[in-house]
N, C-alpha and C positions, 0 to 999 in steps of 0.2 A: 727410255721407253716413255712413251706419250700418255695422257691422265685416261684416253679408253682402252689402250689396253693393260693401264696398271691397273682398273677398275675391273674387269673379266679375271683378272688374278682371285685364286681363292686366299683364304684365309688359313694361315696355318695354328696347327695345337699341337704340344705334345707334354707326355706326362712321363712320368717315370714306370706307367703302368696302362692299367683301366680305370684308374680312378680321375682321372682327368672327362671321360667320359661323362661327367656328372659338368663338367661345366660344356662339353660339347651341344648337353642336351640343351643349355640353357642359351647357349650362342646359334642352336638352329630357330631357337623358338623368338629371337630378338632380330636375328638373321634370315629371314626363312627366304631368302633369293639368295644369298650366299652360297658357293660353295665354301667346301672345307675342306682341309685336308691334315688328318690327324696321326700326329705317331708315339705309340708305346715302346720303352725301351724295354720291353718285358725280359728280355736279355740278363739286363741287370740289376735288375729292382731286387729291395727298396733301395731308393735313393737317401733314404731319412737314416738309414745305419750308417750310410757311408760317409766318409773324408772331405771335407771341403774341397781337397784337389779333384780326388776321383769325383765330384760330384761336377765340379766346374767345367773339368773336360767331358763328362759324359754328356752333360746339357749343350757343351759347344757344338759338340760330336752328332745329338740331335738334331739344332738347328741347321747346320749346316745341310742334312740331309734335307732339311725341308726348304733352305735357299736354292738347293741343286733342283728342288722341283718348280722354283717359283711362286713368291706367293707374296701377298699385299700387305700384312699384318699377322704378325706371331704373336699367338696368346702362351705363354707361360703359364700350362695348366698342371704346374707343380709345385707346392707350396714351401718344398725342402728347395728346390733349384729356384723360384723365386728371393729364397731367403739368400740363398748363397749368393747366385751367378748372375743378378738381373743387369744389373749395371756394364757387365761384362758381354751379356748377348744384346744388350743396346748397343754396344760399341761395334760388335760384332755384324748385326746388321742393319747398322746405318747405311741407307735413310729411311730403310721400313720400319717405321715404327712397333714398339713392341709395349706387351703388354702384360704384369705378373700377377697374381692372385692374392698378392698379402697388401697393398697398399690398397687397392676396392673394398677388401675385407675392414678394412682398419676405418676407411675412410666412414662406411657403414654403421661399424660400431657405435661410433664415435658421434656420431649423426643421430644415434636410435638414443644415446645414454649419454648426454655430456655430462664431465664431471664425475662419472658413474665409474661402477668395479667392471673390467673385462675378465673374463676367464676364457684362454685359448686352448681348447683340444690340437692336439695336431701330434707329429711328429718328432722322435730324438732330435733329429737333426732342425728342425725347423726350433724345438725350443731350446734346443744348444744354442744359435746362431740369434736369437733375438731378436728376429724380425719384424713381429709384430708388435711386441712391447716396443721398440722402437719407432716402428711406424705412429701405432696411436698417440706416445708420448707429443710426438711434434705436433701433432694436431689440436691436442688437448694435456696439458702441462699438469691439469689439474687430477687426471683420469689415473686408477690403482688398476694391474697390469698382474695376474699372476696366468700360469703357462702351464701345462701337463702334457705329457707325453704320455700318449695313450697305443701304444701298439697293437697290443692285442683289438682294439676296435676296427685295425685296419684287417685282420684276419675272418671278426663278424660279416663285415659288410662283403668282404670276398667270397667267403660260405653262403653269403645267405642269409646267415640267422641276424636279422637284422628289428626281427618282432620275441616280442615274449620275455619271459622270466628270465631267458642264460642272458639275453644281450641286456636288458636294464640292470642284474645284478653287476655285471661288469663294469657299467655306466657308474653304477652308486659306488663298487670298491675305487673306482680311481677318483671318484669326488670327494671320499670321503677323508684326507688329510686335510682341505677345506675346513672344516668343522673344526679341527683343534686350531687353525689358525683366526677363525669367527671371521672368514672370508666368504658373505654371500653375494657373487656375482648378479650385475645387474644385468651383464647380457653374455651370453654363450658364445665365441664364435668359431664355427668348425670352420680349423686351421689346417684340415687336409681334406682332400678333395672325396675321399671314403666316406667320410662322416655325413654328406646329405641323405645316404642311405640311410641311418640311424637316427636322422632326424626325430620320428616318431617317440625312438624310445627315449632318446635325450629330454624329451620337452615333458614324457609322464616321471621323469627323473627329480627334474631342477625345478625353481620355483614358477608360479607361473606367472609370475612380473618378470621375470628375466628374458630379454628379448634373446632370439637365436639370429644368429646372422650365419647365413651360408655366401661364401666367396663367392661361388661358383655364379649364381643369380647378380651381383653387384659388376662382378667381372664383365658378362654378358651387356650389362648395360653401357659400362665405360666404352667396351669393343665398338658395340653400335654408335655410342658418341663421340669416338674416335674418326669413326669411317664418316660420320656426318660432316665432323669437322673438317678433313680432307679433301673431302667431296671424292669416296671414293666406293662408292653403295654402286653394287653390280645394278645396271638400269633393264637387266631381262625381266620379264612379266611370271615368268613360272619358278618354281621350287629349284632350290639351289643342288648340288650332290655334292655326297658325300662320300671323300676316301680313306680308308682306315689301311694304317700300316702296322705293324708291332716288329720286335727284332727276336722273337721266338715263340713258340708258341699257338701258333696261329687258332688251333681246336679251341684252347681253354682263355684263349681271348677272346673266343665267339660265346663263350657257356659262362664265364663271370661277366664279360663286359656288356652283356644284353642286360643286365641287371640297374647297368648304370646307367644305358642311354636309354633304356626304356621299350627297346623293341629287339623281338629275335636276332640273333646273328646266327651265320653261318662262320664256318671254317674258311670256304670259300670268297666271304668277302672282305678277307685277310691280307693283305699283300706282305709280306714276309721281306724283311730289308738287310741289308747292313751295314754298320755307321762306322 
C-alpha cells in the first residue's frame, strides 16, 4: 500500500471496555483530522482480573479485528493488555506501528519527578505484572516505585460517582496503607484508563505537591508524534470520524461511555462485533 493511501487509514484503539475512551478523547483533541476507529471488548471485561494467557489472546483477538478493518496505528488503550501483550501485538502487527499506555505514562512521570516517589493506581492485573514499576525503573534507577490496585475505583467512575464524599473516601481507604509504610508519593499516576474520571477527587485527596499524571493525555501525544515521524498525518482539511465498536452491550456502552468521551452516545452508534 502506497504512503497516501496508508495516510487516509484511520487510527485504531481498543480497550478492554469504555474506559479506553478517556484516551480516545485525548487522541481526537491531538488528532482532530483523524479518523478513528475504536473497539471495546465489553464481552469480556475486566481484563485486569484475568490470566495472562486469556488476557494475551483476548488482546490478540481485538487487534486482529481491527487489522481486518484496516488502520495505520493501534493505540493500546489498556493498561492491563499494555502490561501483558505489547510486545506481542508489535509482533503481531508489524509494520503498523503500535502504541501502549504504560511506557508514555512512565515516561511522564518520570519527567514531572526525577528521582522522586511514583505511586500507580491501576489495576490487579496491571500491578501483578509490573509494568510500570518497570518501565519507570529503566528510566530513572534512582526513582521509589509502589503500586495499588484499586478496583473498586473502576466501579465509581462506571457509575458515575466520580464527585463527593463516597468516591474521596474510597480514594483515602486505598491510600491509606501508604501511611504506615511513611510512603508520600511525589506523583500519582493513574494506571488505568477509569481513573481520569476521578481525577478531581484524587487531587483533593493526596498532597498537593504531588503531580497527577494521566496516561491517556501523554499517550495522545506520543500518537501525534508518531504519525509526524512517519509522515503519516491524514492531509484532509475537515474533522476526522469516529467509529465505535464494543462486543456487547451496545445500550450501556452508549450510557457509561459518553461519560468518558465526553459527549452523548446513542445505542445506535454502536456497531456491535465479534472477535
Amino acid at each position: 500500500m502506497n504512503a497516501s493511501n496508508s495516510r487516509r487509514l484511520p487510527v485504531g484503539v481498543f480497550d478492554s471496555g469504555v474506559g479506553g475512551l478517556t484516551v480516545l478523547r485525548e487522541l481526537r483533541e491531538a488528532l482532530p483530522h483523524e479518523d478513528l476507529t475504536y473497539l471495546g471488548d465489553t464481552a469480556r471485561l475486566p481484563y485486569g482480573t484475568k490470566s495472562r494467557s486469556s488476557i494475551s489472546r483476548y488482546a490478540g483477538q481485538a487487534t486482529s479485528k481491527l487489522q481486518e478493518r484496516g488502520i495505520k496505528l493501534l493505540v493500546v488503550a489498556c493498561n492491563t493488555a499494555s502490561a501483558v501483550a505489547l510486545d506481542a501485538l508489535k509482533e503481531q502487527m508489524r509494520p503498523v506501528p503500535v502504541i501502549g499506555v504504560v511506557e508514555p505514562g512512565a515516561t511522564a512521570a518520570v519527567a514531572a519527578r526525577p528521582g522522586g516517589r511514583h505511586l500507580v493506581l491501576a489495576t490487579e492485573a496491571t500491578v501483578r505484572y509490573g509494568a510500570y514499576r518497570e518501565a519507570i525503573l529503566r528510566r530513572d534507577d534512582q526513582a521509589e516505585v509502589r503500586e495499588l490496585a484499586c478496583e473498586l475505583m473502576v466501579s465509581l467512575a462506571e457509575e458515575g460517582w466520580t464527585e463527593g464524599s463516597i468516591a474521596e473516601a474510597i480514594i483515602r481507604r486505598y491510600l491509606e496503607p501508604l501511611e504506615a509504610l511513611d510512603f508520600e508519593p511525589d506523583s500519582i499516576i493513574l494506571g488505568c484508563t477509569h481513573f481520569p474520571l476521578l481525577r478531581p477527587a484524587i487531587r483533593r485527596v493526596v498532597a498537593e505537591e504531588a503531580a497527577i499524571v494521566d496516561s491517556a493525555s501523554t499517550t495522545a501525544s506520543v500518537a501525534a508524534a508518531m504519525l509526524a515521524d512517519l509522515e503519516l498525518f491524514n492531509e484532509r482539511a475537515g474533522p476526522g470520524q469516529l467509529r465505535l465498536m464494543a462486543t456487547d452491550g451496545a445500550s450501556r456502552f452508549a450510557r457509561v461511555g459518553g461519560r468518558f468521551i465526553g459527549e452523548d452516545l446513542d445505542a445506535s452508534d454502536i456497531e456491535l462485533v465479534d472477535l
